[in-house]
C-alpha positions as CSV (number, residue, x, y, z in Angstrom):
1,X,36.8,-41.7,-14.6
2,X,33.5,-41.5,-17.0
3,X,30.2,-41.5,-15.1
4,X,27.1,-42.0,-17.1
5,X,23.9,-41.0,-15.5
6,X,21.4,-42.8,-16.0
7,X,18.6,-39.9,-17.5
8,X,15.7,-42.1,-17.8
9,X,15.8,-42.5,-13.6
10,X,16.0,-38.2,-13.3
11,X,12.5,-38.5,-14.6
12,X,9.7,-38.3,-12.8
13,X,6.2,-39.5,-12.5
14,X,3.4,-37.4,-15.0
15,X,0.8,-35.8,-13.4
16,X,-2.5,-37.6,-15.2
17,X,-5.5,-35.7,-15.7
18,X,-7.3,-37.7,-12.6
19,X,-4.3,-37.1,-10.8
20,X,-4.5,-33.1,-11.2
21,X,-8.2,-32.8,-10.7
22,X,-7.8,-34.0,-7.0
23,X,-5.3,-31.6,-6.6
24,X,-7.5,-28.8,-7.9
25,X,-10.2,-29.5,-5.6
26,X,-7.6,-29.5,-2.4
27,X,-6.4,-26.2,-3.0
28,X,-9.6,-25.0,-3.6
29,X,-11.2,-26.3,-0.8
30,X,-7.8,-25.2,1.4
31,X,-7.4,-21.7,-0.2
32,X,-10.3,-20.7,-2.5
33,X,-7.8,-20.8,-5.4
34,X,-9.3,-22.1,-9.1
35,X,-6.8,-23.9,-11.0
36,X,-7.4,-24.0,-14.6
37,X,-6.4,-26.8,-16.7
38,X,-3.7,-24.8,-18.2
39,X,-2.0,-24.9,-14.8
40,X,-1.5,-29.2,-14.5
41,X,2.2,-28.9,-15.9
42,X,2.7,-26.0,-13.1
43,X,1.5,-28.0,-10.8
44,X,3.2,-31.2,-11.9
45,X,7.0,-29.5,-11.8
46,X,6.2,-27.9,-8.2
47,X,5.4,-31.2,-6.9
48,X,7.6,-33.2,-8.7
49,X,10.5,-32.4,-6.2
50,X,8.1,-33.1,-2.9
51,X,8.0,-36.8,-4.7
52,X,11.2,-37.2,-4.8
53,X,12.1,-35.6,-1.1
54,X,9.4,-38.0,0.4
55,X,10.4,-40.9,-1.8
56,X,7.2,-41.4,-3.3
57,X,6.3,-42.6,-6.7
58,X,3.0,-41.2,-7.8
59,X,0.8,-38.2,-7.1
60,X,-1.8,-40.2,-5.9
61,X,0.5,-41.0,-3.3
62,X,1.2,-37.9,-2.3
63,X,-2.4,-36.7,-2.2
64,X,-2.8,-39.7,0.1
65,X,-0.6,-38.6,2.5
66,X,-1.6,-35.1,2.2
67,X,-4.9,-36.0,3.8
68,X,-3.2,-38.6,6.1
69,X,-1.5,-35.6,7.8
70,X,-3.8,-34.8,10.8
71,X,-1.5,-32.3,11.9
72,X,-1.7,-30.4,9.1
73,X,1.8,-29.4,8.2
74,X,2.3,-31.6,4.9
75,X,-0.9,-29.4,3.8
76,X,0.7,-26.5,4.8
77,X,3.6,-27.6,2.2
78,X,1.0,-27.8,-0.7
79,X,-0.1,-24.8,-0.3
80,X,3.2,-23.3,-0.1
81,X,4.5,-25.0,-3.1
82,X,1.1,-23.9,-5.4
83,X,1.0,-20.4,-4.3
84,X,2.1,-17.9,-6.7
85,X,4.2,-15.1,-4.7
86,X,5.8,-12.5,-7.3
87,X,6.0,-9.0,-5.6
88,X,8.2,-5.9,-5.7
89,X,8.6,-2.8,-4.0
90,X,6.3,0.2,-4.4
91,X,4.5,-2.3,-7.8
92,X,1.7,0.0,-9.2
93,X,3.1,3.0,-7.9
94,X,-0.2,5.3,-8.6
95,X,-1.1,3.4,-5.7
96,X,1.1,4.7,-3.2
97,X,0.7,8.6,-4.5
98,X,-3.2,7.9,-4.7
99,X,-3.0,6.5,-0.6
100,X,-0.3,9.4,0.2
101,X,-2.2,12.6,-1.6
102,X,-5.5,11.9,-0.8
103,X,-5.9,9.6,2.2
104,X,-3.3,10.3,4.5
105,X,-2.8,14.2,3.7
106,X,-6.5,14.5,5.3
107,X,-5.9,11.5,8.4
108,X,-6.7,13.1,11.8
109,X,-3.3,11.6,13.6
110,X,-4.9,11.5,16.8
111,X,-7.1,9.0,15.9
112,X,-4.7,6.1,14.3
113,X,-4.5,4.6,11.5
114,X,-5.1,1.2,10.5
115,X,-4.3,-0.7,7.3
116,X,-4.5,-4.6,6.4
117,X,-2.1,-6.0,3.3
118,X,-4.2,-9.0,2.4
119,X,-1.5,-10.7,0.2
120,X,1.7,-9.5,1.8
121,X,4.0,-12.6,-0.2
122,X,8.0,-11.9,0.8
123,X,6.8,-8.1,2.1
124,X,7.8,-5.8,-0.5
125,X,4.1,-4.6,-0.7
126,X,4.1,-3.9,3.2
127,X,7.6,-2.4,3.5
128,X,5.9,0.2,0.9
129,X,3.3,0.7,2.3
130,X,4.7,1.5,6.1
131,X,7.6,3.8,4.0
132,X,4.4,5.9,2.5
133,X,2.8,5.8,6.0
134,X,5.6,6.6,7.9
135,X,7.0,9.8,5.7
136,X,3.0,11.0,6.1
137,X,2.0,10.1,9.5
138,X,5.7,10.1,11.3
139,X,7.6,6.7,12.2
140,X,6.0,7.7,16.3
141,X,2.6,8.3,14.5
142,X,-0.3,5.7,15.5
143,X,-0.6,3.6,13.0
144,X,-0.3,0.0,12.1
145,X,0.1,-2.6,9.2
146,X,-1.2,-6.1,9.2
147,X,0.0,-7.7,6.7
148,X,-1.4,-11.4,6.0
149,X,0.0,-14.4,3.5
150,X,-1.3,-18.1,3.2
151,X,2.4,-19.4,2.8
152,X,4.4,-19.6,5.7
153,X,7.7,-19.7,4.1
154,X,7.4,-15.9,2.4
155,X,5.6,-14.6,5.8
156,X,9.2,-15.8,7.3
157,X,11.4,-13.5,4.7
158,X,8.7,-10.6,5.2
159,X,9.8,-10.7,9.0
160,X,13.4,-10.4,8.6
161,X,12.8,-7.7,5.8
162,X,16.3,-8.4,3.9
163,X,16.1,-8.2,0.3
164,X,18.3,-7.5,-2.8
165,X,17.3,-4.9,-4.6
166,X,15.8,-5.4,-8.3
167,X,15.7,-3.4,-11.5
168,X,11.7,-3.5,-10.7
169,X,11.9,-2.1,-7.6
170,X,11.6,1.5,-7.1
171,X,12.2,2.8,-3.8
172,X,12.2,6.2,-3.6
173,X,16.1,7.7,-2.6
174,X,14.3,9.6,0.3
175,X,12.8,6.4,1.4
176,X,16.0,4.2,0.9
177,X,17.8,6.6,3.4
178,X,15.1,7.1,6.1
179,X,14.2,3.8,6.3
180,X,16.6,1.2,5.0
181,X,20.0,-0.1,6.1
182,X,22.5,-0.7,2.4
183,X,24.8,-3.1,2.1
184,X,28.4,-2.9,1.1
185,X,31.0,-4.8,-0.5
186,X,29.6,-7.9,-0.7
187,X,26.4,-6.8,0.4
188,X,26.2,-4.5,-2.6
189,X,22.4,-4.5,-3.8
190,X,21.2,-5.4,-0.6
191,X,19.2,-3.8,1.9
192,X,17.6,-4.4,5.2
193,X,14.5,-2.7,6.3
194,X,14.8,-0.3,9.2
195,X,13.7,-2.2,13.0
196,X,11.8,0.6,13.6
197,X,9.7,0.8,10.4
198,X,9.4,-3.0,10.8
199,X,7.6,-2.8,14.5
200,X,4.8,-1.1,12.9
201,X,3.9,-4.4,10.3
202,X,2.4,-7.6,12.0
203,X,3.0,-10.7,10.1
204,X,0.4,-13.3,10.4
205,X,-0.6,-16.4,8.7
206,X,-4.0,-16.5,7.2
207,X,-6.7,-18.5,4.9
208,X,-8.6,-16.0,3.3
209,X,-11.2,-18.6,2.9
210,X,-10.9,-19.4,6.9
211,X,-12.6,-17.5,9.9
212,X,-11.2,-14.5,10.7
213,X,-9.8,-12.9,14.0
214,X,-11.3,-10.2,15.8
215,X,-8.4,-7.8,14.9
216,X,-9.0,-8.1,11.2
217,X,-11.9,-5.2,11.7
218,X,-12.2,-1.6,11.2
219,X,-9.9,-1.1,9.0
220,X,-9.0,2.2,7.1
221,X,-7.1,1.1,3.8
222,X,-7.1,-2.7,2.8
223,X,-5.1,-3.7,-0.2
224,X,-5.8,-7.0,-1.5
225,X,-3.9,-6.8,-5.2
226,X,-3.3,-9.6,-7.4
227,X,-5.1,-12.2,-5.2
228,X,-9.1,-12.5,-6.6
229,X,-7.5,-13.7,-10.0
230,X,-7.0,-16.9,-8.8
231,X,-10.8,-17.5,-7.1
232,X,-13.4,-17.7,-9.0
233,X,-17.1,-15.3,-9.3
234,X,-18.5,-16.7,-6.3
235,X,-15.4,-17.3,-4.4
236,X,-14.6,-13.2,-4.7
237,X,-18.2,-12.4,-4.2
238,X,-17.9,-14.7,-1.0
239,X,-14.6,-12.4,0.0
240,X,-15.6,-8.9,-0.9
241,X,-19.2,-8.8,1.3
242,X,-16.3,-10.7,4.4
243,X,-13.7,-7.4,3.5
244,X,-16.7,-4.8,3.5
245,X,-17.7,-5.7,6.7
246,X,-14.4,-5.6,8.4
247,X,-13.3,-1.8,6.3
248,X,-14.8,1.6,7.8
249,X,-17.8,3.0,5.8
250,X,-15.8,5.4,3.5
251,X,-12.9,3.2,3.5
252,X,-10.4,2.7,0.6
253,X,-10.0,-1.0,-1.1
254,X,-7.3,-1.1,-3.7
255,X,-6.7,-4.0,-6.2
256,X,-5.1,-4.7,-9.0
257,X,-5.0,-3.4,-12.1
258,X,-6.1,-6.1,-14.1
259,X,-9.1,-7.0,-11.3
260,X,-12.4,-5.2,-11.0
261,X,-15.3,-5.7,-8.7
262,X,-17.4,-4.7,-11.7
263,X,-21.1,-6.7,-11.0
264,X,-19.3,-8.4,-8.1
265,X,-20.6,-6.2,-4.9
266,X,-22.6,-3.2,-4.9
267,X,-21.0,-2.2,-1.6
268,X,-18.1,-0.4,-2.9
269,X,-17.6,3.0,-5.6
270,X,-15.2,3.1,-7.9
271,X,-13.0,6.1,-7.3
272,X,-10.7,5.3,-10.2
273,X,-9.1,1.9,-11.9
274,X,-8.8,-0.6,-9.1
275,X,-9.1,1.8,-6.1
276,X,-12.8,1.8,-4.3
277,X,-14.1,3.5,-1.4
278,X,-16.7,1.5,0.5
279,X,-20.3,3.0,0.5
280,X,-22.9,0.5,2.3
């Protein structure tokens, strides 16, 4: 039998240029994030399939219902679906030998240790950092990782902390034996991370652009890498003084490599590229 599809009904609706501007000012009022106008065909294909699961015909539509949702779940989805989220294990390694050789070779372990990962995605950046922390500080040391995300669905694969193994990733072989579990046969490129390493990251859901809890204070280390490129000047200004006031005074913030705070805050020294100590 000869089936013909009928292509001109796999198409969906465009995303016109009224259409994307209200969807640039939701997720910026939602999440701080500045959508250029490069991005409308990015954010047409991500919604496109939303359209077709809820059966609706425009984007207008969907930005109706969007703010129809008092429970806020179908904004939840938005967010989820416009939130970039591409990680690795131990990405911008400098930063891991930087936090090992000349933070945590000097940590009184008595005291604790407390670091927050900002923009934890799937948990690749977490799971590094609380390998680095552990082989310093011992896995019964006193320390403890909170690592944050705005999209629920990647905070739910950072919990479970299986993954398959990429050529970017570069987990140490001393790490990969103290601290993950390798699959076999089928499971061949696949690793699960250690319970015990996993006890000492708490995943939570959070806005950056929201209020934040108590326990986001006093922190040692916060990494927040790859995250200010999508706000704009006064958006990161905004965020920086909120993240000095909740690191110790001669704490570390790291970033990207490809963001500075350069004439955004005075309250942090650069150390080196992308790794600043606070000051005031």
């Amino acid at each position: 039998m000869n089936i013909h599809l009928n292509q001109t009904a796999l198409v969906g609706p465009k995303l016109s240029e009224s259409e994307f501007d209200l969807y640039r000012s939701l997720i910026f009022k939602q999440a701080g994030i500045s959508l250029s106008p490069m991005k409308r065909s990015l954010v047409e294909n991500r919604l496109s399939r939303r359209l077709r699961d809820l059966n609706l015909t425009s984007f207008r539509d969907y930005h109706q219902q969007i703010l129809a949702d008092t429970s806020m779940k179908e904004m939840q989805v938005l967010v989820d679906l416009l939130t970039t989220n591409e990680t690795y294990f131990f990405r911008e390694s400098q930063h891991f030998d930087f936090l090992q050789n000349e933070i945590l070779s000097k940590v009184n372990r008595t005291q604790g240790f407390s670091l927050w990962s900002a923009a934890s995605s799937t948990g690749e950046e977490p799971y590094s950092l609380a390998m680095t922390l552990a082989d310093s500080l011992g896995m019964q040391g006193r320390w403890q990782i909170i690592a944050t995300d705005i999209n629920m669905n990647v905070l739910e694969t950072a919990r479970i902390g299986k993954y398959t193994l990429t050529e970017k990733d570069a987990i140490p072989d001393k790490y990969l034996k103290a601290y993950c579990l390798k699959g076999v046969r089928s499971q061949q490129g696949v690793i699960l991370i250690d319970k015990a390493l996993r006890m000492h990251v708490l995943y939570e859901k959070l806005n950056l652009m929201a209020n934040w809890d108590k326990k986001f204070n006093g922190f040692d280390v916060i990494f927040i890498r790859n995250v200010m490129i999508y706000f704009n000047v006064e958006t990161r200004m905004r965020l920086l003084e909120r993240i000095a006031d909740r690191i110790k005074m001669g704490g570390y913030l790291f970033v990207s490599h490809s963001e500075t705070l350069n004439k955004l805050t005075d309250r942090f020294s650069l150390v080196q590229p992308s790794i600043y100590v606070r000051v005031k």
